[in-house]
TORTI-317665 format. One record per residue: chain; x, y, z of N, C-alpha, C, O in turn. Coordinates in steps of 0.2 Angstrom, whole numbers, plus 5000, padded with zeros to 4 digits. Each point is the difference from the previous one (the first is absolute). Last residue first. Layout:
! residues N
A:X:Y:Z:X:Y:Z:X:Y:Z:X:Y:Z;
...
***
This chain:
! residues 116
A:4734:5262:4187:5002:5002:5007:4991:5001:5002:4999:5002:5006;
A:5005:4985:4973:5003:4999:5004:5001:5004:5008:5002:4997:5004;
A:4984:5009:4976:5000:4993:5002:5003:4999:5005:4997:5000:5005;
A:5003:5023:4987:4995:4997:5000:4998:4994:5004:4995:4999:5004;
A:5026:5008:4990:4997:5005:5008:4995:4998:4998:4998:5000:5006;
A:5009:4990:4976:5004:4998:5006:4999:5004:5006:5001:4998:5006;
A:4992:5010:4971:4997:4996:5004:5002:4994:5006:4997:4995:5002;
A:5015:5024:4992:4993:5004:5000:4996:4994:5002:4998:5000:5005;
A:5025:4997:4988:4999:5001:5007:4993:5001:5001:4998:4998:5006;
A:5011:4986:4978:4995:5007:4999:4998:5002:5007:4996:4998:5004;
A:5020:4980:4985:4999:5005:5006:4997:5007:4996:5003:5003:4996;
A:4995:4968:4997:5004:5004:4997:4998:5008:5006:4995:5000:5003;
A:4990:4982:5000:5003:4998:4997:5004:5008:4996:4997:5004:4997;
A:4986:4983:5024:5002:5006:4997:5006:4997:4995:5003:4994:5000;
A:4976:4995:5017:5006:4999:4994:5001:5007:4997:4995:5003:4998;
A:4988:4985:5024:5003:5006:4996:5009:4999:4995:5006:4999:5001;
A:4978:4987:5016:4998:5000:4992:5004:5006:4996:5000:5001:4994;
A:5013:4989:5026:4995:5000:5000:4995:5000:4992:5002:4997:4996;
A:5022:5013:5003:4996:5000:5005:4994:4999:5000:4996:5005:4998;
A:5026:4999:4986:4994:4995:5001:4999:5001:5008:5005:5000:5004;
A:5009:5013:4975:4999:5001:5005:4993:4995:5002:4994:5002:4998;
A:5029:5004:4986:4991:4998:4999:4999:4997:5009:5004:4997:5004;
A:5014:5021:4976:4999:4995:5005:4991:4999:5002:4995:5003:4998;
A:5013:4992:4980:5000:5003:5009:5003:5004:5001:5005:5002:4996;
A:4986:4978:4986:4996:5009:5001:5005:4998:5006:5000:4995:5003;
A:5009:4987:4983:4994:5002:5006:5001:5007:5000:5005:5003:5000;
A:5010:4984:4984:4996:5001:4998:4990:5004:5005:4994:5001:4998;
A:5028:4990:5011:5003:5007:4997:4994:5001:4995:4998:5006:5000;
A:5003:4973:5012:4998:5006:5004:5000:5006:4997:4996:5005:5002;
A:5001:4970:4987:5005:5007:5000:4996:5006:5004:4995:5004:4998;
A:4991:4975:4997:5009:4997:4999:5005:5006:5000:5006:4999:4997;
A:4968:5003:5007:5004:4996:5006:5008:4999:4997:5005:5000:5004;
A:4981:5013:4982:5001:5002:5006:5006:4996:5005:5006:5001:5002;
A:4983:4986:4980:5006:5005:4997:5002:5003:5006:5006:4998:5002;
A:4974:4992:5003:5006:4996:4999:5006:5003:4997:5005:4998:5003;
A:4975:5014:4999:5003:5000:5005:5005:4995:5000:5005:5001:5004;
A:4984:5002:4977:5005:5005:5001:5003:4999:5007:5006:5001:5001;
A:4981:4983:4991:5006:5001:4994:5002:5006:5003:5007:5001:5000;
A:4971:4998:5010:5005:4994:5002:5008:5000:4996:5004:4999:5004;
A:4979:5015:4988:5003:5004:5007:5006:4991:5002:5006:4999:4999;
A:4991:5003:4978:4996:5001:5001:5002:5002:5009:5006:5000:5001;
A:5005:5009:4973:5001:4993:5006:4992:4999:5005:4995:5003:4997;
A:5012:5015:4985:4993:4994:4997:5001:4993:5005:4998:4995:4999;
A:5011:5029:5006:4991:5000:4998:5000:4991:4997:4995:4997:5000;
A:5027:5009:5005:4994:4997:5007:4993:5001:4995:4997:4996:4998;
A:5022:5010:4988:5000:4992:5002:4993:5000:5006:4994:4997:4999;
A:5017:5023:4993:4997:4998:4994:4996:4992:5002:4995:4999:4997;
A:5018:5013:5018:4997:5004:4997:4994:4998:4997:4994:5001:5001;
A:5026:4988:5005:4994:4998:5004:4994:5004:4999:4994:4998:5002;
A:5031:4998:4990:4993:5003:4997:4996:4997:5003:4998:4995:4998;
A:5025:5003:5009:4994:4992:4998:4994:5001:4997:4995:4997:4999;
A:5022:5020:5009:5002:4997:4994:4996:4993:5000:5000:4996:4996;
A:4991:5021:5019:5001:5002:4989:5006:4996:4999:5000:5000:4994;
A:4995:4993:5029:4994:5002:4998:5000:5002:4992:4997:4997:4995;
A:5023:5002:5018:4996:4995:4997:4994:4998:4997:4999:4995:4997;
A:5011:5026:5012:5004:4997:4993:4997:4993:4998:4998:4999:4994;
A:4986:5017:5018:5006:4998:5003:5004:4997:4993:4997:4999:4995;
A:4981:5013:5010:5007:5006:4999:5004:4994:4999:5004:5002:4996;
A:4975:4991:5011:5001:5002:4991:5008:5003:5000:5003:4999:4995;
A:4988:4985:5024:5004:5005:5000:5002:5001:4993:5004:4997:4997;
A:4973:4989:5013:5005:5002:4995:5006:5004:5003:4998:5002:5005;
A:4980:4996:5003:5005:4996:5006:5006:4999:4994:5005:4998:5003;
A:4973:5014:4990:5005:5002:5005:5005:4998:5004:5002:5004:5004;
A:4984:4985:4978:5006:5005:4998:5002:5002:5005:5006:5000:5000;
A:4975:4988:5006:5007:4998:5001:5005:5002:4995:5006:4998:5001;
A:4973:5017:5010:5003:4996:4994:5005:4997:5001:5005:5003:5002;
A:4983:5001:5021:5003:5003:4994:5001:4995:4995:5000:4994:5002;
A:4992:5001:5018:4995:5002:4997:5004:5003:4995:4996:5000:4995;
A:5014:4987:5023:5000:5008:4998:4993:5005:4997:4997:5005:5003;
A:5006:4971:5005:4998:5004:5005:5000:5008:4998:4998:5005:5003;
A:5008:4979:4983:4994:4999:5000:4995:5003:5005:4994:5002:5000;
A:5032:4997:4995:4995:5002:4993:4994:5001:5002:4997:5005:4998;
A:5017:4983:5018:5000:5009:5002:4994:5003:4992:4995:5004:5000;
A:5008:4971:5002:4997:5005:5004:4999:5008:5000:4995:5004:5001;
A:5017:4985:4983:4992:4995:5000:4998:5006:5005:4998:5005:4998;
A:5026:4994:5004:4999:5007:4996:4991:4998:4999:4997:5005:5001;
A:5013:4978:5012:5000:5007:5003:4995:5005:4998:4996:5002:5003;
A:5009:4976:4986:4994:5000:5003:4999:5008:5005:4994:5002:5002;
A:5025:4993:4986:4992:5001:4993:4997:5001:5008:4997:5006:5002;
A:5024:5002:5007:5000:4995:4997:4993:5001:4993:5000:5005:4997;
A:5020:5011:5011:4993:4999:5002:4998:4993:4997:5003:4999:4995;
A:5024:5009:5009:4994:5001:4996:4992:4998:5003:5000:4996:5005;
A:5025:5006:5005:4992:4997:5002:4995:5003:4998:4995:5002:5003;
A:5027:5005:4989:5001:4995:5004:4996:4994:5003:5001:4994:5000;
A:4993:5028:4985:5005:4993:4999:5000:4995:5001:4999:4994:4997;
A:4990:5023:5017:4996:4998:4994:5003:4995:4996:4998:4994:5000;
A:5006:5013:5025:5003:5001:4995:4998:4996:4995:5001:4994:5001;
A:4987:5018:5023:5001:4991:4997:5003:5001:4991:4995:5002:4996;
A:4997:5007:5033:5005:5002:4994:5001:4994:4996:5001:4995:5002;
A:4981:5014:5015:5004:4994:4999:5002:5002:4995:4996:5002:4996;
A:4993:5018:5023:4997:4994:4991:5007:4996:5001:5004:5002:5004;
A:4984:5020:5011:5006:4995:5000:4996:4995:4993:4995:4999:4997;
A:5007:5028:5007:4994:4994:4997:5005:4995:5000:5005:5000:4996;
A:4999:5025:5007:5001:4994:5008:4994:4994:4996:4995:4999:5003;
A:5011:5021:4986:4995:5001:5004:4997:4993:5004:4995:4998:5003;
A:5027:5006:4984:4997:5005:5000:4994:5002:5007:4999:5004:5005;
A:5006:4975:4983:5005:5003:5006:4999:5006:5003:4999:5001:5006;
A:4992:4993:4974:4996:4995:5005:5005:5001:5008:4998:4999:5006;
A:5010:5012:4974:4993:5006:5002:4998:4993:5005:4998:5002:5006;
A:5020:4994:4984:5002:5005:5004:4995:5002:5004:5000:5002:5006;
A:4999:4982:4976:5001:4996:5009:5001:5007:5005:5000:4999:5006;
A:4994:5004:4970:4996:4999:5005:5002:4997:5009:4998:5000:5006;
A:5018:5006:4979:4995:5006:5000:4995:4999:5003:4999:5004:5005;
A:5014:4977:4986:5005:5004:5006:4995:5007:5002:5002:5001:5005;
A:4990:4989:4978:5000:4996:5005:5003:5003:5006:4998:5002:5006;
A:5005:5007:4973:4991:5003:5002:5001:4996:5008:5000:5003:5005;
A:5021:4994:4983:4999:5005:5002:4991:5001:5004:4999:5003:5005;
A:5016:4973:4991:4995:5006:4996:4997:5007:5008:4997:5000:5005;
A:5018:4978:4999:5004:5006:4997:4996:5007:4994:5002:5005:4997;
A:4990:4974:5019:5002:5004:5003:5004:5009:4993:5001:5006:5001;
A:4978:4980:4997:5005:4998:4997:5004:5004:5005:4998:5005:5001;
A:4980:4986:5009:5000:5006:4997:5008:4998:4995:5001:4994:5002;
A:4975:5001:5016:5004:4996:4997:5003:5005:4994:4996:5003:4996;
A:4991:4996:5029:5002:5005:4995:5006:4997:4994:5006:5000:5002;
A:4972:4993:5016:5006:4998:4998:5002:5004:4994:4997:5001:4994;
A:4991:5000:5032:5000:5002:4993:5006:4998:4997:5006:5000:5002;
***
């Protein structure tokens, strides 16, 4: 399992608590450092089945000063995962890839669902 996550964000550090927690081994992989690539975030999108606003991090500084708000509705998916790719800070996480399953940001409810 690959848990790709910000070290210094709080939900993250939360989640990695609870994957510890219940003994789920996974690959640690710092989203800045080793942002996601296009062709990654292409997949995980696809195997998610979610809206690709979910792989957004709406909360994030970067996300409201590029008004991205106002902006994705008229980008097209391609345009947006391209953006994606050039700033980890602007990725949902933490996110969690294993196989077809993609989680995106931590809802322990549905994390004891999918993953244990």
């Amino acid at each position: 399992m690959l848990f790709i996550e910000y070290p210094k964000c709080s939900t993250c550090r939360k989640a990695k608590k609870w994957l510890d927690a219940h003994n789920v081994t996974y690959i640690d992989r710092h989203i800045v450092e080793d942002n996601p690539t296009y062709d990654e975030l292409k997949e995980w999108y696809e195997k998610s089945g979610l809206p690709l606003k979910k792989f957004f991090n709406t909360s994030g500084l970067i996300y409201k000063e590029m008004q991205l708000k106002d902006k994705l509705p008229a980008m097209s998916e391609e345009e947006q995962l391209k953006l994606l790719a050039t700033n980890g800070m602007l990725v949902k996480r933490p996110l969690i890839v294993e196989g077809d399953m993609v989680l995106t940001g931590f809802k322990e409810i549905e994390w004891e669902e999918k993953v244990l």
